[in-house]
C-alpha positions as CSV (number, residue, x, y, z in Angstrom):
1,X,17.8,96.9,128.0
2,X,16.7,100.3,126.4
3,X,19.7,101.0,125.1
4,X,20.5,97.5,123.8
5,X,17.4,97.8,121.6
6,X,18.5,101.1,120.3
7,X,22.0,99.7,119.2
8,X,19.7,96.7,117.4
9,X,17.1,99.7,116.1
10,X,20.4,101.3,114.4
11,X,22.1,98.8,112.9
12,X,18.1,97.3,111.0
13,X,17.6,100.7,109.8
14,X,20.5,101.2,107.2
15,X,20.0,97.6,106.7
16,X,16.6,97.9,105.6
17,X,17.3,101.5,103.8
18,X,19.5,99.2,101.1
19,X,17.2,96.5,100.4
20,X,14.6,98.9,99.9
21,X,15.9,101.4,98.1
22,X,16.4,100.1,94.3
23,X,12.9,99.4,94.1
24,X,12.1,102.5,95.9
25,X,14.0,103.9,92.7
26,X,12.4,101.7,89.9
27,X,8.9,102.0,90.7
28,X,9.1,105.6,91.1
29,X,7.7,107.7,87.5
30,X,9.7,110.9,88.9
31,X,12.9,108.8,89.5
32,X,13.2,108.3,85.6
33,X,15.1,110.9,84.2
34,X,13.9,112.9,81.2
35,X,14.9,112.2,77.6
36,X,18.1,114.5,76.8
37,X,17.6,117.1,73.9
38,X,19.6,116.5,70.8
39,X,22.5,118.2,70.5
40,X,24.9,119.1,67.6
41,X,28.1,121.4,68.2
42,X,30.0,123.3,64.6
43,X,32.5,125.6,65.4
44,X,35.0,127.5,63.7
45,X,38.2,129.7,65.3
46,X,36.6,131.3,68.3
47,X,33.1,130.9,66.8
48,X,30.6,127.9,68.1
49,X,27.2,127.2,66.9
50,X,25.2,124.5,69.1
51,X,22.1,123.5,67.6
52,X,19.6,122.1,69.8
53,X,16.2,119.9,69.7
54,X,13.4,119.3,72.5
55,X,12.3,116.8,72.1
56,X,15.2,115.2,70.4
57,X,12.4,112.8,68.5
58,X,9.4,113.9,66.1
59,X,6.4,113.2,67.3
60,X,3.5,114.5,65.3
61,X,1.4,115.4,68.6
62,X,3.8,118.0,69.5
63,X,6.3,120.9,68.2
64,X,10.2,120.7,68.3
65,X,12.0,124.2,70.1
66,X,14.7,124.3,67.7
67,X,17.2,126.8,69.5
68,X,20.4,127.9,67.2
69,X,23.4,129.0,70.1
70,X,25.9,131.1,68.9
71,X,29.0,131.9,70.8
72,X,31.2,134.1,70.0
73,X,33.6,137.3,70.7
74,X,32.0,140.8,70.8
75,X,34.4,141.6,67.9
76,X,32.7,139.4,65.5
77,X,29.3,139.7,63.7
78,X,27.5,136.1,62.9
79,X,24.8,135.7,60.4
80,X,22.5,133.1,59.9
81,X,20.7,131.8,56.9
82,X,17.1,131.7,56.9
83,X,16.1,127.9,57.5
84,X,12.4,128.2,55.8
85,X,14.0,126.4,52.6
86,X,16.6,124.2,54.6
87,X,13.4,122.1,56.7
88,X,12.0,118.9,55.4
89,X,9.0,117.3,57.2
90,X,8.7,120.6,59.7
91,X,6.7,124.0,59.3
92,X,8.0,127.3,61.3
93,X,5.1,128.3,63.2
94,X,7.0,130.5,65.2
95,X,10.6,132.3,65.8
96,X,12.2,134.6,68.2
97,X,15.4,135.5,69.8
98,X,17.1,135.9,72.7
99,X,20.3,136.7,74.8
100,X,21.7,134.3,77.2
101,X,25.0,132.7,79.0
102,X,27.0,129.8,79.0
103,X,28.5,127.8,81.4
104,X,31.1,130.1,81.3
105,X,29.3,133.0,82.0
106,X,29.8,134.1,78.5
107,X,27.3,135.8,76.8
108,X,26.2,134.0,73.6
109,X,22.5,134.7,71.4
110,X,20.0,131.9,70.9
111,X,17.6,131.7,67.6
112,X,14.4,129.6,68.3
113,X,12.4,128.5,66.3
114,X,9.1,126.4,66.5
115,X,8.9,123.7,64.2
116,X,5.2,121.9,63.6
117,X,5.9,118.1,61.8
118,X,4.3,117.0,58.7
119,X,3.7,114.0,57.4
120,X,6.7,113.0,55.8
121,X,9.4,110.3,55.0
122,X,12.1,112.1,56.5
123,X,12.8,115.0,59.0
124,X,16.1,116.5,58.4
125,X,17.6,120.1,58.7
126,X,20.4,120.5,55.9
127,X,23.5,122.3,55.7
128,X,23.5,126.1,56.2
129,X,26.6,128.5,55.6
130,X,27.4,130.5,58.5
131,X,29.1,134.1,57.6
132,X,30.9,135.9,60.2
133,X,32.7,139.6,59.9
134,X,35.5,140.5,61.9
135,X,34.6,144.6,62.4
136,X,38.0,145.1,64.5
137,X,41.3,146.2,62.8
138,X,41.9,144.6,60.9
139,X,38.3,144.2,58.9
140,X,38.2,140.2,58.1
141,X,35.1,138.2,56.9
142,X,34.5,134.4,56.5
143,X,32.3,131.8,56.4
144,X,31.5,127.7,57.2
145,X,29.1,125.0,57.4
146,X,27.4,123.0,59.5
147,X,26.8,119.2,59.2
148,X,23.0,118.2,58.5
149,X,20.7,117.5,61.4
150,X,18.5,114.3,61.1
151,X,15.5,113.8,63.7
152,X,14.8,110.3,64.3
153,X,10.8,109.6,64.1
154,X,9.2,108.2,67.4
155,X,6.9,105.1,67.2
156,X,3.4,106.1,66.8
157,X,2.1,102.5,68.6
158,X,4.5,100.3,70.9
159,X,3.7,96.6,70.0
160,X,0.9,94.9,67.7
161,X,-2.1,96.2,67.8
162,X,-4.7,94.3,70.0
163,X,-6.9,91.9,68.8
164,X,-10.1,93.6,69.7
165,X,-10.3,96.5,68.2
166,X,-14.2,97.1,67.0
167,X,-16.2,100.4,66.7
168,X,-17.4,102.4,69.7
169,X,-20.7,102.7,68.5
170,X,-22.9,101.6,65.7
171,X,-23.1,104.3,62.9
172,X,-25.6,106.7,62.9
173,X,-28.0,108.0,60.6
174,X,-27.7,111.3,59.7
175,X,-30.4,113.1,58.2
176,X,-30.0,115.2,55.0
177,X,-30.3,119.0,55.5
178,X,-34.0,119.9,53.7
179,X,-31.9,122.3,51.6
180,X,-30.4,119.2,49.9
181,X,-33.9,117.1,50.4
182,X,-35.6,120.7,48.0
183,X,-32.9,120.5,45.3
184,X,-33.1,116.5,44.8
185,X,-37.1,116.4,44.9
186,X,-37.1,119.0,42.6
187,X,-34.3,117.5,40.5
188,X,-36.9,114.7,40.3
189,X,-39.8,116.3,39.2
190,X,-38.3,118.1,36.7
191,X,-36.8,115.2,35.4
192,X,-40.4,113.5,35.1
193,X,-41.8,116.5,33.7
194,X,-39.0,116.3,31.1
195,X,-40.1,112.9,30.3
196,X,-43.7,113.1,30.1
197,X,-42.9,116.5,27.6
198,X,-40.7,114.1,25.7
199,X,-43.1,111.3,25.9
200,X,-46.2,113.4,24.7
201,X,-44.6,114.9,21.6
202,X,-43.5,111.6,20.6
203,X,-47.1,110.7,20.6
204,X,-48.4,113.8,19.0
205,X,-45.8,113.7,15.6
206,X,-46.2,109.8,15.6
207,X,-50.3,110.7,15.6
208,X,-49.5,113.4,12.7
209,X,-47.2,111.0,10.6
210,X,-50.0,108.2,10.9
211,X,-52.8,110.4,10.1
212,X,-50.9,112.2,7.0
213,X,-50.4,108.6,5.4
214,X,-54.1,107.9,5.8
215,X,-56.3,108.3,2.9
216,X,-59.2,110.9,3.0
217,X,-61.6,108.1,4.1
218,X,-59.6,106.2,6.2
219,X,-58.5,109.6,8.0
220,X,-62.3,110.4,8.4
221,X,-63.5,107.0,9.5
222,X,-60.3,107.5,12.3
223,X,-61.7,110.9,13.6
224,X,-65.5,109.2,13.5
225,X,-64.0,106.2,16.1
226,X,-62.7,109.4,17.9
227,X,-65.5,111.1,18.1
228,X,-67.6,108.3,19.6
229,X,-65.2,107.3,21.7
230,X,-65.7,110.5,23.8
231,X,-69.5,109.7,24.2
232,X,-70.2,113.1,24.3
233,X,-74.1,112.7,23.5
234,X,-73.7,110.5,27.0
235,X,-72.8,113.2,28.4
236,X,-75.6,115.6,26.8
237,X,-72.9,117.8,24.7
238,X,-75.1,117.8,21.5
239,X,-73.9,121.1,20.3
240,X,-70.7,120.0,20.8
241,X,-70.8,116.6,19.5
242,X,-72.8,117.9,15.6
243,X,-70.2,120.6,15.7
244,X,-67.2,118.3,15.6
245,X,-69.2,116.0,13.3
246,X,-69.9,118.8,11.2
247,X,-66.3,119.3,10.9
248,X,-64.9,115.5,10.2
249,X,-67.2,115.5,7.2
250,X,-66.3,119.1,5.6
251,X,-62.6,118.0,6.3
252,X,-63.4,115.0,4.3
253,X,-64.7,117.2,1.4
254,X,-61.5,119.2,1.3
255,X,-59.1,116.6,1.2
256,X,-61.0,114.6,-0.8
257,X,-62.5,116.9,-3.6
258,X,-60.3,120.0,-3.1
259,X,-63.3,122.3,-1.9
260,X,-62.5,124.3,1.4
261,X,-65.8,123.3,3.1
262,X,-64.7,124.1,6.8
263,X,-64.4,127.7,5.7
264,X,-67.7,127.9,3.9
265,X,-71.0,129.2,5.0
266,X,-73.6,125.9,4.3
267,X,-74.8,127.9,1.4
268,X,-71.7,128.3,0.3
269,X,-70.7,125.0,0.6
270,X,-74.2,123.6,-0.9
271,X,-73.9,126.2,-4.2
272,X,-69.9,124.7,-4.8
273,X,-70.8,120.9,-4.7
274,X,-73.6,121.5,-6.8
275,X,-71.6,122.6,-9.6
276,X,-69.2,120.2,-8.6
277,X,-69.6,116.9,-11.1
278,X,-68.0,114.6,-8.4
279,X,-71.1,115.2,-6.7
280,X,-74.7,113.5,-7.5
281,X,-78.2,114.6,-6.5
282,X,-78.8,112.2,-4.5
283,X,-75.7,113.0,-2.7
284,X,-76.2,116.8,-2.2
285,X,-79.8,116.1,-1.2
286,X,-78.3,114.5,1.7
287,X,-75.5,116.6,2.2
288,X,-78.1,119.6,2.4
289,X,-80.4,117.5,5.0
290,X,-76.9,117.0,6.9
291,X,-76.0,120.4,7.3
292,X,-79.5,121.7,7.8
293,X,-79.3,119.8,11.0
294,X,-76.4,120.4,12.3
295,X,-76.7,124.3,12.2
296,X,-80.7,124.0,13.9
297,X,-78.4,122.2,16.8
298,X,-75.4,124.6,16.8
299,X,-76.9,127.9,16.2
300,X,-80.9,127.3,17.0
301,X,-80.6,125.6,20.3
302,X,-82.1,122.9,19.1
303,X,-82.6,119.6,20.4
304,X,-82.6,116.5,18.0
305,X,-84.1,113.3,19.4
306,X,-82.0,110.5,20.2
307,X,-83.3,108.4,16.9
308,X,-82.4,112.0,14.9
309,X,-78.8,111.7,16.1
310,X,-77.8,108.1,15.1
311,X,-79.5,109.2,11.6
312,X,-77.3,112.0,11.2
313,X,-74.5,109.8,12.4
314,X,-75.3,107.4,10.3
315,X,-75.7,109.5,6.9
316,X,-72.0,111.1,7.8
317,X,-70.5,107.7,7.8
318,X,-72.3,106.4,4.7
319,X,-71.0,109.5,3.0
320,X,-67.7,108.8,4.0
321,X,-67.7,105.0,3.1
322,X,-69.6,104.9,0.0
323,X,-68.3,108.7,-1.6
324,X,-65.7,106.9,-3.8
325,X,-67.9,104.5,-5.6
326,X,-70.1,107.6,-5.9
327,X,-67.4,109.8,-7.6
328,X,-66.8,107.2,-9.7
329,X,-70.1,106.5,-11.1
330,X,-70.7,110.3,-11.1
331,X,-67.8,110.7,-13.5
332,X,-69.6,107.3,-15.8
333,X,-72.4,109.4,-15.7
334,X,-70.6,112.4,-17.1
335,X,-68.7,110.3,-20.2
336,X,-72.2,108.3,-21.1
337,X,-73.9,111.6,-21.4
């Protein structure tokens, strides 16, 4: 019985070694041989140059060992060209060489080179003259050329791309560096105080071209409205208020009669409208009350009554309004007599 089961054992074994074994082989990743190296052989007499690539495709995630095998007899001297200008779609990041055998034991020198791919339409590595010199007796020299090497581009992505594809993550917010935050806020605020320089002296020469085309009285009657408008007896700045008051009406004078009031003492002033003819009694009378006043408050510290004020106030502006009409009758006056 034992040895009946053994003869059965033997003959199931092999049986089940072959039914098994091709998908033993299939499903193994170690079974599956590795992708050969491209290969191109140029020779010439006793002279053979192999040029080899691993990998024999370009892939852009990885270099190419470009090896350049010459074979030949110990009487003869090859030269290669340099291959920096004969590359398209590789950089040399790398070269050295080395001494090795064939499969026939014979000794032959490799020239590697590491190539890096680009980016580029095609990956090629052209024709290169190959010079040899035959240093036994007798001396001989030659040369030929190999046949152009093209490298085949590997597919970046097998098959469509899926159907899915989204972001990761949602984008993030990154903050400015507060070197770049300093240099636009103060971009900024020079730019406004640009504008508000700009917007200013617009208003000043359109305040000077507007006052020089106003008459003497309109120009005074303007600087009065300016004057109140700052309510500076409100604000119990008396001095400060008959000063400025003091000077709207002298500036009046000048433009309007030609007599440099503002730089005038009050006697001064009083002595040159009095010769004046453009000027009456009456007016100087009240000129000289005016002015009186003004320099008790400025230089006297003296302080008018609130009745006192809106007189003086009032006397400047019926100067101002009513000094034409007195010119002109002053000049009547002048021709009747």
């Amino acid at each position: 019985m034992r040895r009946q089961c053994k003869i059965l054992f033997n003959l199931i074994l092999p049986l089940a070694l072959v039914c098994f074994a091709p998908a033993c082989r299939q499903n193994n990743p170690a079974a599956a041989t590795a992708a050969a190296p491209l290969t191109e052989k140029n020779s010439s007499g006793p002279i053979e140059l192999t040029i080899i690539a691993d990998p024999a495709q370009v892939h852009l995630d990885r270099d190419i060992l470009l090896t350049l095998r010459v074979s030949a007899p110990s009487n003869l001297e090859v030269r290669l060209p340099p291959l920096e200008n004969r590359l398209k779609g590789f950089v040399i990041n790398g070269a050295f060489t080395r001494d090795a055998v064939d499969a026939g034991n014979k000794p032959v020198k490799e020239h590697c080179f590491r190539l890096t791919p680009t980016l580029a339409d095609e990956y090629r590595l052209a024709p290169m003259p190959v010079t040899w010199i035959n240093r036994g007796p007798p001396p001989s020299e030659g040369w030929f050329a190999t046949r152009p090497v093209i490298f085949q581009s590997a597919d970046i992505m097998k098959g469509p791309p899926g159907a899915t594809i989204h972001d990761i993550t949602d984008p993030v917010w990154i903050y400015p560096a507060f070197k770049t935050v300093a240099l636009w806020t103060l971009s900024v605020i020079g730019a406004a105080g640009a504008f508000y320089l700009l917007w200013w002296l617009s208003r000043r020469i359109h305040k000077a071209i507007k006052l020089r085309r106003m008459s003497p009285r309109e120009r005074a009657l303007y600087e009065l409205n300016e004057l109140l408008a700052q309510d500076l007896v409100a604000k119990q700045k008396i001095k400060e208020f008959y000063l400025e008051l003091t000077m709207i009406v002298r500036r009046y004078i000048e433009r309007a009669h030609a007599i440099r009031a503002p730089e005038q003492t009050t006697e001064e002033f009083l002595v040159a409208v009095t010769r004046n003819p453009d000027f009456t009694r009456e007016v100087v009378a009240k000129l000289k009350i005016f002015l009186q006043t003004s320099d008790l408050v400025k230089f006297a510290a003296y302080q008018p009554e609130r009745e006192i004020i809106e007189q003086t106030l009032a006397t400047a502006h019926d100067y101002i309004e009513t000094d034409e009409n007195a010119k002109q009758e002053a000049k009547e006056d002048q021709i009747r007599h």
